[in-house]
N, C-alpha and C positions, 0 to 999 in steps of 0.2 A: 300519176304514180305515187305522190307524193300522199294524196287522199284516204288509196289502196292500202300503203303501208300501215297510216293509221290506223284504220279498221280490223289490218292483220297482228296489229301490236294487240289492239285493246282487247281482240278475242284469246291471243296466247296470254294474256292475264289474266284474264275471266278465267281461264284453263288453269293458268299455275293455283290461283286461289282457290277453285273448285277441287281440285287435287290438293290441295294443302286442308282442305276443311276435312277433307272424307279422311285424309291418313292420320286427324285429329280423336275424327269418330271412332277408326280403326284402333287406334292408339288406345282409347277409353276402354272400348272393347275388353281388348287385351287385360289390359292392367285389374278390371273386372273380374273376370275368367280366371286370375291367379290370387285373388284373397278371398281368405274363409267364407266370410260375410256375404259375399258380391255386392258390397258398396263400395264406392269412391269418396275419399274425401274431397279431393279436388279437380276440380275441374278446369279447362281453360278458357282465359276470360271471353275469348270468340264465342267460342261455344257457347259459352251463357247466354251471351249478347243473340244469336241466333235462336236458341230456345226458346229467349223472351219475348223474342219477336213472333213466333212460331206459335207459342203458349196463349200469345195475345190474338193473333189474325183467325187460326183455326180453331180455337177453345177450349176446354177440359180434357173432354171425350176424346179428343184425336189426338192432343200431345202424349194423354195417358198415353193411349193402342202405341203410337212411336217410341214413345219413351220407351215400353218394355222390349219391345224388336229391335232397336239400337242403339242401348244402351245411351240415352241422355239422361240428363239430370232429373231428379222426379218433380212432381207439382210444388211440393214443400222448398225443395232451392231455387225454382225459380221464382216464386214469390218471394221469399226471402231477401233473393237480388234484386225483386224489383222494390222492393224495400227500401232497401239499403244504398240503391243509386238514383234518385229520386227523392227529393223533399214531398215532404207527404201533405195533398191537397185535402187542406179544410173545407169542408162543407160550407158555404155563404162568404167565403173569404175572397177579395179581390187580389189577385197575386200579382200587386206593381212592381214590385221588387224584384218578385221572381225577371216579372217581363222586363225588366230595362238589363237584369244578369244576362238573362237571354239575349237580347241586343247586341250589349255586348262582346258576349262572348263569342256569335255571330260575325261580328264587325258592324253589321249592319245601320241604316239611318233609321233614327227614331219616330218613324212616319209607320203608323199600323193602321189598320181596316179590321173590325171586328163584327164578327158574325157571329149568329145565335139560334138555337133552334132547343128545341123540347123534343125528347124521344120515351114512347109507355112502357112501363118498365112492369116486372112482374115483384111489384111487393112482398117487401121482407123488411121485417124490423129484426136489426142487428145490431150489436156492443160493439163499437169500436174502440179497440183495447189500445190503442197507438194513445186515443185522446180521449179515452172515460168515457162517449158518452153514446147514448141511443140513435141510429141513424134510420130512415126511412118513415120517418115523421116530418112534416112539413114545417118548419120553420117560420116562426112570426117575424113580419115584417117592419123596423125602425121607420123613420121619419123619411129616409133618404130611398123608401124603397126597395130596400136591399136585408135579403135573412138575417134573422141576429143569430151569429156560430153561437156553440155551446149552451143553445138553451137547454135542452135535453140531456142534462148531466146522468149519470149513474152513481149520486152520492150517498141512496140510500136506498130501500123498496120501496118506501112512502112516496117518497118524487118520481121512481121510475114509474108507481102504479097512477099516479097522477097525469105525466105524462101520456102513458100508452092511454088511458080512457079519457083526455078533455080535450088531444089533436087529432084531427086527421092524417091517414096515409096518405105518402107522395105515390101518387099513381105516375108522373113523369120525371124526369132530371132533367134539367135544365141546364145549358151547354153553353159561356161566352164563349170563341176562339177569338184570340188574333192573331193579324196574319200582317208578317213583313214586308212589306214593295219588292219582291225578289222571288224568282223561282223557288229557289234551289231549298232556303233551310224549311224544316217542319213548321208547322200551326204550334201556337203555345195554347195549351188550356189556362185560360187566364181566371175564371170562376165557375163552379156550378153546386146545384143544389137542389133538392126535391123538391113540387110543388103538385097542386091536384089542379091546377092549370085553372084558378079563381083570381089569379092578379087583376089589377084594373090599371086601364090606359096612363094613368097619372102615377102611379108607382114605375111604369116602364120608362116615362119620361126622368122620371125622380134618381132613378136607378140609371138611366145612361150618361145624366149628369153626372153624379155623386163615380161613377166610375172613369168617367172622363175626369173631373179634377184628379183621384187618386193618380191617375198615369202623369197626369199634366204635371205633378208635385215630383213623378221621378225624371221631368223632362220628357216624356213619350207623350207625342201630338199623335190624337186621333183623327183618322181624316173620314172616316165615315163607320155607317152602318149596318147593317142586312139582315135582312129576317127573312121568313118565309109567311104564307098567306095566314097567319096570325092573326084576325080580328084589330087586337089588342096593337100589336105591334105597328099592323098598315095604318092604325088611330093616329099612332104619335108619330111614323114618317110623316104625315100630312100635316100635322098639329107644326113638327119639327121644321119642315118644308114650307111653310105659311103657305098650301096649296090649299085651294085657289085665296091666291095672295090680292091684296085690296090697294093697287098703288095710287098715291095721291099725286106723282110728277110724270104724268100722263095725261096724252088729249081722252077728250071725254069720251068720243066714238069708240075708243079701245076699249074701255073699262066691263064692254058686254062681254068682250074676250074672254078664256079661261087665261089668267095670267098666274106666274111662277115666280121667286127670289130669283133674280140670277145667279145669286155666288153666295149660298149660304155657307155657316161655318162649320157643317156637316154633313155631308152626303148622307141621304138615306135612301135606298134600295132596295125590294125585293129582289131575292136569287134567282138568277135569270131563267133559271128549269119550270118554277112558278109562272116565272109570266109565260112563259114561253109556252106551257102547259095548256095554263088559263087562256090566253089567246087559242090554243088547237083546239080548245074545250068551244069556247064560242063560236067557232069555227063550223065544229063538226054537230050543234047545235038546234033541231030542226023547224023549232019555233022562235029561232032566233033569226030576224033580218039584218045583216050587216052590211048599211048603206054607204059608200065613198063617192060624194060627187054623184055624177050619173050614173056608176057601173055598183053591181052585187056582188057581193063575195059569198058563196056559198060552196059546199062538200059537196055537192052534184056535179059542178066542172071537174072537181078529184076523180071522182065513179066514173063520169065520161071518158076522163081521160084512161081508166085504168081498163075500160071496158074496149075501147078501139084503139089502144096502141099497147104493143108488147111492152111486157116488164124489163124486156134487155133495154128498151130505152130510157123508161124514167125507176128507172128499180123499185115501183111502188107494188103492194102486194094487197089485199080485201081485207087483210087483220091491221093496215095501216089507217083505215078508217073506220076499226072502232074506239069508240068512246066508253069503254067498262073503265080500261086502267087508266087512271087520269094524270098518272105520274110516269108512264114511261115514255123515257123522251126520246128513244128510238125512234118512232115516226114522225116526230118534232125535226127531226134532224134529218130525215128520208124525203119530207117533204118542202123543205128549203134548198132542196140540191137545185142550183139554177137549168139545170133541166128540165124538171118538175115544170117550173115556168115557162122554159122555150116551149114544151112540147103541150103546156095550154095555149100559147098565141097559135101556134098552128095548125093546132087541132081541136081546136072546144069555142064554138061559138060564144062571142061574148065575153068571155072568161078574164077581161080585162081587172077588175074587180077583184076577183080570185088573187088573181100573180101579184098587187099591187096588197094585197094584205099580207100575200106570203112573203114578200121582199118586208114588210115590217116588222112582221116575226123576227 
């Protein structure tokens, strides 16, 4: 009973505050409807807060169409606030400082995991008027692997014309996060910056250094790190990881092993959708042999099985085994269900193989 009640509390909250947001909106409305102009000067701070977040998830396009139908704040104040509450991120700047504020003001322990990725952007070179200078030019790299901020000043037309003709465009941005041992608070953006994705292996290594000390200097221990199928980046996990490691306090018979560090002093990782991907990739693969032992792992036991036993049993469906989208982990996830595996021992000759790669997925 006691369970019950809670459930019925947390939903008549969800209700009071749902009802207290709308008669905020109503309220706006109103106040609208009776001055000359139909603008408001002020708004309330919820509402902004909700905007922001509204302005940010669904985009331009769709907060406009809302905004005019009821009555919220227009594109101009929500920017503004996001301004204005918000210390404004530099381009190539490590935000230590920021991140141990965030700590905490969090509460939280000074143990972070930082992950990183590149996303294509559609090029624009623009004035950032907050900080003078030209953005969406790639940024030349110091000693430590890391952009130098402000190179691309707007101090004159002579250096703006110099810059725009001797750098190239950042066709990507490049994204640190980090992330707290804890559910519950957000990712901090801790650095990012354009790049036309020409880094080499040795600036990545240079660059995870030099941003570990900065954290290490406000007391914030890094304990690892993640990328995605990066070239560049799986170089320095391995390089990082002294895989395959060369131990010398070892009998000799081992040393043909693949051996590993046991306890290095930073984890590194690809994000598990990658492997997890890349493993379904090889998988579904047809000129690929995947040998374990005496048994084959192969996509043919999957068709078997999907071919003489109904889909109410293992929920698998014909678009689960193709291989176009190499990133959606939907069938990643459909074809790990321990079902999948019951219903190959009992029904797919052989298929030992099979079930014993799926369980390492």
């Amino acid at each position: 009973m006691q369970k019950f009640s809670a459930v019925g509390n947390s939903k008549k909250k969800i209700t009071e505050n749902s009802t207290e947001f709308l008669s905020k909106i109503w309220d706006a409305v109103e106040r609208k409807s009776k001055t000359k102009h139909g603008r408001i000067d002020k708004y309330d701070e919820s509402l902004k807060q909700f905007c922001t977040y509204l302005y940010v998830i669904a985009g331009k396009l769709a907060y406009e169409t809302l905004s005019a139908n009821l009555c919220l704040p227009s594109v101009a104040t929500v920017k503004q606030y996001i301004q204005s509450s918000n210390n404004s991120i530099i381009e190539g700047c490590v935000r230590a400082k920021e991140m141990s504020q965030f700590l905490a003001k969090w509460e939280l322990q000074r143990n972070v995991w930082l992950s990183e990725d590149g996303t294509k952007v559609v090029n624009k070179i623009q004035l950032d008027e907050a900080t003078d200078q030209i953005v969406g030019l790639v940024l030349p790299m110091d000693s430590n692997g890391m952009p130098i901020p402000f190179s691309f000043t707007a101090e004159n037309v002579a250096k703006m014309q110099s810059s725009l003709l001797n750098n190239p465009k950042a066709d990507f941005v490049y994204t640190v996060m980090a992330r707290a041992l804890n559910i519950h608070p957000p990712s901090f953006c801790l650095s990012l910056f354009g790049t036309d994705n020409r880094f080499t292996t040795s600036q990545v290594l240079k660059r995870w250094t030099h941003t570990e000390n900065m954290l290490d200097s406000e007391a914030v221990n890094v304990l690892g790190w993640s990328s995605d199928g990066h070239t560049r980046c799986l170089r320095a996990m391995l390089i990082r990881s002294e895989l395959p490691s060369n131990p010398t306090n070892v009998p000799e018979n081992w040393k043909d092993w693949f051996n590993a560090r046991y306890q290095p002093k930073t984890i590194c990782v690809q994000d598990h959708h990658h492997i997890c991907n890349k493993m379904r990739s090889r998988l579904y693969d047809s000129t690929a042999v995947i040998v374990i032992g005496k048994y084959i792992a192969t996509k043919s036991h999957l068709q078997i099985l999907i071919d003489t036993v109904s889909k109410d049993k293992h929920l698998l469906v014909q678009s689960d085994l193709s291989s176009q989208d190499k990133m959606n982990f939907k069938p990643v996830m459909k074809i790990m269900n321990p079902a999948v595996r019951s219903y190959l021992k009992d029904n797919v000759h052989a298929s030992t193989g099979t079930s014993i790669y799926i369980s390492l997925i």
